[in-house]
Structure formats: structure tokens, C-alpha cells
Chimera marker file (.cmm) of the C-alpha trace (Angstrom):
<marker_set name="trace">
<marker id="1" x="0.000" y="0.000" z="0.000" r="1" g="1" b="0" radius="0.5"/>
<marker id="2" x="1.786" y="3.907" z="-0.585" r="1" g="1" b="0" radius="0.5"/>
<marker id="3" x="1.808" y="5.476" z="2.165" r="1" g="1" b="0" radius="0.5"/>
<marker id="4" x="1.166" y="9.417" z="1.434" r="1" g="1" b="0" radius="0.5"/>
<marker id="5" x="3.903" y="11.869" z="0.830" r="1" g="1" b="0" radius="0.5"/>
<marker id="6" x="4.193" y="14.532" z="4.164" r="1" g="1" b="0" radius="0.5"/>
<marker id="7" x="6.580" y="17.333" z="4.444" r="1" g="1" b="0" radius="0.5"/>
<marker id="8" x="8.334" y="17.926" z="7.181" r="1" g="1" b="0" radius="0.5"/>
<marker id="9" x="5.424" y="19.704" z="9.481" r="1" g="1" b="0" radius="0.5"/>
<marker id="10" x="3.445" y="16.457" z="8.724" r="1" g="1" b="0" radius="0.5"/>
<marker id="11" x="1.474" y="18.310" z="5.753" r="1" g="1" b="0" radius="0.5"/>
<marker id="12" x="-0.063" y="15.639" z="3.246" r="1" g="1" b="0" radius="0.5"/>
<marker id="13" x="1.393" y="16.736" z="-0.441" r="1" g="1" b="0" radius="0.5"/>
<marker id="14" x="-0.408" y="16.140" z="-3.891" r="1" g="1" b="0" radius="0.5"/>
<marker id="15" x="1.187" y="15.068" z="-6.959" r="1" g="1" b="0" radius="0.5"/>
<marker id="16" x="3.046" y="17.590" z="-8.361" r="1" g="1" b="0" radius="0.5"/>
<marker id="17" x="4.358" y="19.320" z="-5.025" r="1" g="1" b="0" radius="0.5"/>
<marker id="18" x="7.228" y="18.274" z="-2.823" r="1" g="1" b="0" radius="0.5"/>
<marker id="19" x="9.537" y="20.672" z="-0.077" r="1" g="1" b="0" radius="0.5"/>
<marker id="20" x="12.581" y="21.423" z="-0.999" r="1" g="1" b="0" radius="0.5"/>
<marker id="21" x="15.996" y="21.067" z="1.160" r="1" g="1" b="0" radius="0.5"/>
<marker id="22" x="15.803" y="25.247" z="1.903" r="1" g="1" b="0" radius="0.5"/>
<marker id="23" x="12.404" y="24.747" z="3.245" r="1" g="1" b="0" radius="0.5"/>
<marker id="24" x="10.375" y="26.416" z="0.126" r="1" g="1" b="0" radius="0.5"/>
<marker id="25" x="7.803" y="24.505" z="-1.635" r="1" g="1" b="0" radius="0.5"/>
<marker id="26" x="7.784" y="23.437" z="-5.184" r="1" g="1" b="0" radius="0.5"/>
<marker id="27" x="4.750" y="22.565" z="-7.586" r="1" g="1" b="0" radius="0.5"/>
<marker id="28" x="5.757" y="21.138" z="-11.111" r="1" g="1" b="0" radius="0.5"/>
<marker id="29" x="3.665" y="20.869" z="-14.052" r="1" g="1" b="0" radius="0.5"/>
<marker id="30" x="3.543" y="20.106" z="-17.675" r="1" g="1" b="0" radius="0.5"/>
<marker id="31" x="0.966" y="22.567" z="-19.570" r="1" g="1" b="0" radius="0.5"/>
<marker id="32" x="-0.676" y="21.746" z="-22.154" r="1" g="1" b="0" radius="0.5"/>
<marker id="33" x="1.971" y="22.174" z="-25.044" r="1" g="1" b="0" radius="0.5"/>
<marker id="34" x="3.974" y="19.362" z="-22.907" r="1" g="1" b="0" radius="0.5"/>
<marker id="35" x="6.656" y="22.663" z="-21.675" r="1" g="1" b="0" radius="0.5"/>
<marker id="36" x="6.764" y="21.634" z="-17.428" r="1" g="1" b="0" radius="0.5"/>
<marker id="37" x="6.948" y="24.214" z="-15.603" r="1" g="1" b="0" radius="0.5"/>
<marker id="38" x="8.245" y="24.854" z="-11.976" r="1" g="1" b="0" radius="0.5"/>
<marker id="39" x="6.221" y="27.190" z="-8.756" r="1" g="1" b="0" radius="0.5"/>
<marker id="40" x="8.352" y="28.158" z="-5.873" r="1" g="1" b="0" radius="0.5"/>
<marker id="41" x="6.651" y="29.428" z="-2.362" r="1" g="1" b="0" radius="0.5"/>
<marker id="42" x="7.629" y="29.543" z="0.695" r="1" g="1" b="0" radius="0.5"/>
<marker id="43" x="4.227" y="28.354" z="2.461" r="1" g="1" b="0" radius="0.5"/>
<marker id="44" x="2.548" y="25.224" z="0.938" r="1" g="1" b="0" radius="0.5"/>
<marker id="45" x="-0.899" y="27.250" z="1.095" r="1" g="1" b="0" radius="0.5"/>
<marker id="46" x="0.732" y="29.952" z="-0.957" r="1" g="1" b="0" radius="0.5"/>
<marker id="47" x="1.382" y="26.840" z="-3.078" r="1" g="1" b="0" radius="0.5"/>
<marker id="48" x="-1.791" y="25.325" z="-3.554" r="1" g="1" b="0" radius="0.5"/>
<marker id="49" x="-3.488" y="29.196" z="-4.069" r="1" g="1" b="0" radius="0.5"/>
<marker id="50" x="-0.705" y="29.491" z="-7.382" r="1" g="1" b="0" radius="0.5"/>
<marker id="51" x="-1.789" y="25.646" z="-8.461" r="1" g="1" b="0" radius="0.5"/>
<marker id="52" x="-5.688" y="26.976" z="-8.639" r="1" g="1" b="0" radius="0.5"/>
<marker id="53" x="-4.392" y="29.918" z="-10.019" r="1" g="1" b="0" radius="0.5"/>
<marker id="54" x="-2.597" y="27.392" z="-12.740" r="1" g="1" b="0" radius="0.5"/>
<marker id="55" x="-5.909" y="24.852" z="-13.058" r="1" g="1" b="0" radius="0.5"/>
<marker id="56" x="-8.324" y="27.874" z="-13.271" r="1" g="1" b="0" radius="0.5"/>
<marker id="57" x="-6.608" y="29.629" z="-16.253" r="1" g="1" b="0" radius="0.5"/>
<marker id="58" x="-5.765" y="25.878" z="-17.569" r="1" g="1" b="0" radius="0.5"/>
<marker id="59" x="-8.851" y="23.315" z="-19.005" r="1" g="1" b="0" radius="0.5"/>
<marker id="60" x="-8.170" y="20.791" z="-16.107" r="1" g="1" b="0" radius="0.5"/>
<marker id="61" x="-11.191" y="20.222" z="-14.492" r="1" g="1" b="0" radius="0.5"/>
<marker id="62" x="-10.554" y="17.327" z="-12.139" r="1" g="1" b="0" radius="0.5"/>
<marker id="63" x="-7.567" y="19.304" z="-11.012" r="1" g="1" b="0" radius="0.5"/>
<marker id="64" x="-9.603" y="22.695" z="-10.755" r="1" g="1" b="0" radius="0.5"/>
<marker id="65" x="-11.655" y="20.857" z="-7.948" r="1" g="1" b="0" radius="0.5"/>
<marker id="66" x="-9.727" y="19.042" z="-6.102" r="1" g="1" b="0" radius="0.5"/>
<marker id="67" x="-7.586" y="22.398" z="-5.393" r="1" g="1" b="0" radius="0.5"/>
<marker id="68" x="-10.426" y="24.526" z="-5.217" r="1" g="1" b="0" radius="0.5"/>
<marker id="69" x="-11.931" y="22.077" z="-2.369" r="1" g="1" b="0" radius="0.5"/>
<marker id="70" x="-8.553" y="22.185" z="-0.066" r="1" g="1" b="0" radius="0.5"/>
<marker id="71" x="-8.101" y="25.641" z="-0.441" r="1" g="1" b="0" radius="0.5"/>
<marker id="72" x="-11.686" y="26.240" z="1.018" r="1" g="1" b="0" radius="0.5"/>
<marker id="73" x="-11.395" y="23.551" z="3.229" r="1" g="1" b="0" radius="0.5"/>
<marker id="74" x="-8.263" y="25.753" z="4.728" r="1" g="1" b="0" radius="0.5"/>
<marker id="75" x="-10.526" y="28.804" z="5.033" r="1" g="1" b="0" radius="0.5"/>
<marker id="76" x="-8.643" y="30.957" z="2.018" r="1" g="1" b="0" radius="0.5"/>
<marker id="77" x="-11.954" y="33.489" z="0.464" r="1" g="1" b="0" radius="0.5"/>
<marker id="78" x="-12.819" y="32.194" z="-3.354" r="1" g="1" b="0" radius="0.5"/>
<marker id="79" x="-11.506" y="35.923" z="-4.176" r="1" g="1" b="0" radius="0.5"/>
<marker id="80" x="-8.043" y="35.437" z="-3.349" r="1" g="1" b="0" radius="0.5"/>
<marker id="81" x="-7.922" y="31.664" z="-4.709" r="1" g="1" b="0" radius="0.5"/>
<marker id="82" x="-7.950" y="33.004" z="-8.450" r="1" g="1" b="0" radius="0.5"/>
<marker id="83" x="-6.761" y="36.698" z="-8.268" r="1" g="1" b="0" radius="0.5"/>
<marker id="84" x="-4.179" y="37.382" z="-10.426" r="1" g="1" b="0" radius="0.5"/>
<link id1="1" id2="2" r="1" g="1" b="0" radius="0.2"/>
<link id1="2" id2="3" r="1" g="1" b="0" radius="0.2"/>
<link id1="3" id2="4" r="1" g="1" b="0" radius="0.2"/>
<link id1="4" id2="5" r="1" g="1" b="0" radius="0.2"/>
<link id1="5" id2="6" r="1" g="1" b="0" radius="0.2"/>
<link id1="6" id2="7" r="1" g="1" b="0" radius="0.2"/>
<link id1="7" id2="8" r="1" g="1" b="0" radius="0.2"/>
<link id1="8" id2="9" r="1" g="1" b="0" radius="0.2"/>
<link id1="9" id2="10" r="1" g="1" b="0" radius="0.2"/>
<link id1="10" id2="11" r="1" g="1" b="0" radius="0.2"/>
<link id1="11" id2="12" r="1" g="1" b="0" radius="0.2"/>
<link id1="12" id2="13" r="1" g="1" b="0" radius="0.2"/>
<link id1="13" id2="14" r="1" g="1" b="0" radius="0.2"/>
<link id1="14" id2="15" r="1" g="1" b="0" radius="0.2"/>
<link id1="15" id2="16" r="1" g="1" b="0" radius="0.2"/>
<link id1="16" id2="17" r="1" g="1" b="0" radius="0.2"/>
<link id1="17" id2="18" r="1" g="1" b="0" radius="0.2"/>
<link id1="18" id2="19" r="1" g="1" b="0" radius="0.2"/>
<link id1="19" id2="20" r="1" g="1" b="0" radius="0.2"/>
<link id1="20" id2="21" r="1" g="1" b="0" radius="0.2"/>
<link id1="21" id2="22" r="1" g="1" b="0" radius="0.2"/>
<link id1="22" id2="23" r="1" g="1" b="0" radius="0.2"/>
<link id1="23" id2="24" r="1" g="1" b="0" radius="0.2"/>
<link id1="24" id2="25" r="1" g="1" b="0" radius="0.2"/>
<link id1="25" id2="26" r="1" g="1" b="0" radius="0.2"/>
<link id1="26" id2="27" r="1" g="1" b="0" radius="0.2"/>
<link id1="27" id2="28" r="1" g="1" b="0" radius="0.2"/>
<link id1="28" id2="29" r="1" g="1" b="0" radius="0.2"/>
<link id1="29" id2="30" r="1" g="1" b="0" radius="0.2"/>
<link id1="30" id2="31" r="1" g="1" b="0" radius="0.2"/>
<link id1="31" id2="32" r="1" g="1" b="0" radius="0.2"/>
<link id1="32" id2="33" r="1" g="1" b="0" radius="0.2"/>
<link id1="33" id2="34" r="1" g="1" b="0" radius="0.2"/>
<link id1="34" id2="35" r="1" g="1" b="0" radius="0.2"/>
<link id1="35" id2="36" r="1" g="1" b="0" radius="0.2"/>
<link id1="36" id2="37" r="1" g="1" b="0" radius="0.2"/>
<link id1="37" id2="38" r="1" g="1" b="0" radius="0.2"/>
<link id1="38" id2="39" r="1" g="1" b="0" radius="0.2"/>
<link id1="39" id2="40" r="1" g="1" b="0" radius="0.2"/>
<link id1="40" id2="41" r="1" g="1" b="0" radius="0.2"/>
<link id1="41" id2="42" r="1" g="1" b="0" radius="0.2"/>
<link id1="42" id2="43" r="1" g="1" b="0" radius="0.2"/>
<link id1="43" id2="44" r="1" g="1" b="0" radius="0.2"/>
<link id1="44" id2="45" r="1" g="1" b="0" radius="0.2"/>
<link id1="45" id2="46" r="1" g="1" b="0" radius="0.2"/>
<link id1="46" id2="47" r="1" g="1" b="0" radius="0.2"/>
<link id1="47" id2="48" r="1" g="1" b="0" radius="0.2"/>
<link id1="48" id2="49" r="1" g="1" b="0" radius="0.2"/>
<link id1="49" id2="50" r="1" g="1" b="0" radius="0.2"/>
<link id1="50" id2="51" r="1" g="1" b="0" radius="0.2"/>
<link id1="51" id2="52" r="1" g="1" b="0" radius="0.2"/>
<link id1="52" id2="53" r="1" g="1" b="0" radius="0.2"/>
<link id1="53" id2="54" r="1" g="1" b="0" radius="0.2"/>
<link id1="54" id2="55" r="1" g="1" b="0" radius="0.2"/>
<link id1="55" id2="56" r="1" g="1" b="0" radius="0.2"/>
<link id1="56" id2="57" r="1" g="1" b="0" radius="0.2"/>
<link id1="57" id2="58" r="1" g="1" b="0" radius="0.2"/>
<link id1="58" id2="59" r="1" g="1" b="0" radius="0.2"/>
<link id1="59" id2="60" r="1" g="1" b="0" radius="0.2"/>
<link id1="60" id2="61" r="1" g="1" b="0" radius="0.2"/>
<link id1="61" id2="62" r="1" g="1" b="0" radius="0.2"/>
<link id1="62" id2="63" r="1" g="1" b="0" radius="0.2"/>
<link id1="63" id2="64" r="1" g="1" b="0" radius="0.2"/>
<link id1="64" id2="65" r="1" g="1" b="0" radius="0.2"/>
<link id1="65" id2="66" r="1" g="1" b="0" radius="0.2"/>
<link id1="66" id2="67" r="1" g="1" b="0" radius="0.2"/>
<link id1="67" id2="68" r="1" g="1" b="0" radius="0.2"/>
<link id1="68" id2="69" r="1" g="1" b="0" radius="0.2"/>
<link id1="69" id2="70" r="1" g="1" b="0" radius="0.2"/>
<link id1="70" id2="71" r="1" g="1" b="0" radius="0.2"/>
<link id1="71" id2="72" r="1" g="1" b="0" radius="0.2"/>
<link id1="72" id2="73" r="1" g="1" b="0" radius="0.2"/>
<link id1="73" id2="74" r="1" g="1" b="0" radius="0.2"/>
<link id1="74" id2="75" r="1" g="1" b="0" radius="0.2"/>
<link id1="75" id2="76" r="1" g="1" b="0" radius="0.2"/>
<link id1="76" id2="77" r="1" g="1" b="0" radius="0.2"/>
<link id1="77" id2="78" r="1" g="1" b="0" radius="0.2"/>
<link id1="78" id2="79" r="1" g="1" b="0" radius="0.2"/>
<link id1="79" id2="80" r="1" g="1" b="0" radius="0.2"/>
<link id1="80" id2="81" r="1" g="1" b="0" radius="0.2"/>
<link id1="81" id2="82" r="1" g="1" b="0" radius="0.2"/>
<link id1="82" id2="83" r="1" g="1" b="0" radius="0.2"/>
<link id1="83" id2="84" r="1" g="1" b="0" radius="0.2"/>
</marker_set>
């Protein structure tokens, strides 16, 4: 069975993001044209606010909502979750 991927506060991360050795957080992602693409922040829900950003101005439903869902679940308001 995995077992789920934590940083080092005991946060669960979802594919894509992983905590770098300095501490900062780091999403990766191939767009659409197949060109990945790297976010650096240095708190994982500044992280997962630039992935919605990412799956809201992307076509990526499935992703769009299961973002969308932790970031409310974390008490962020919907106008901050896709402001530019």
C-alpha cells in the first residue's frame, strides 16, 4: 500500500508538489503544449493558491476541484484563490 507523501510539518502533499531542502515549496507541471513548468513558495498554502491559479486559467477540471476544495477547506476566500 503507498503510504502518502508529508513534508516535514506532517502536511499531506499532492502530486506535483514536494519541499525542498531550503524549506520552500515546489509545484511542477507540464501545460498543455507538454513545456513543465516549476512554482516556488515559501508556504505550501501559498502553493496550492498558485496551483488553482494554474488549473483555473488551464482546461483541467478534475484538477480545478480538487484544489479549489482544499483551499476552502483551509478557510482561504474564493476571491483570493484566483486573483491574479
Amino acid at each position: 500500500m503507498c503510504r502518502e507523501k508529508t513534508d516535514s510539518k506532517g502536511n499531506v502533499l499532492f502530486r506535483g508538489e514536494r519541499e525542498r531542502n531550503d524549506g520552500r515549496y515546489e509545484y511542477r507541471y507540464t501545460d498543455h503544449r507538454g513545456v513543465q513548468h516549476s512554482v516556488y513558495e515559501n508556504r505550501l498554502q501559498q502553493l496550492r493558491m498558485e496551483e488553482a491559479k494554474i488549473a483555473y486559467r488551464g482546461h483541467n477540471r478534475q484538477q480545478r476541484h480538487r484544489v479549489g476544495r482544499v483551499i476552502k477547506q483551509q478557510g482561504v476566500p474564493e476571491c483570493q484563490m484566483y486573483a491574479n
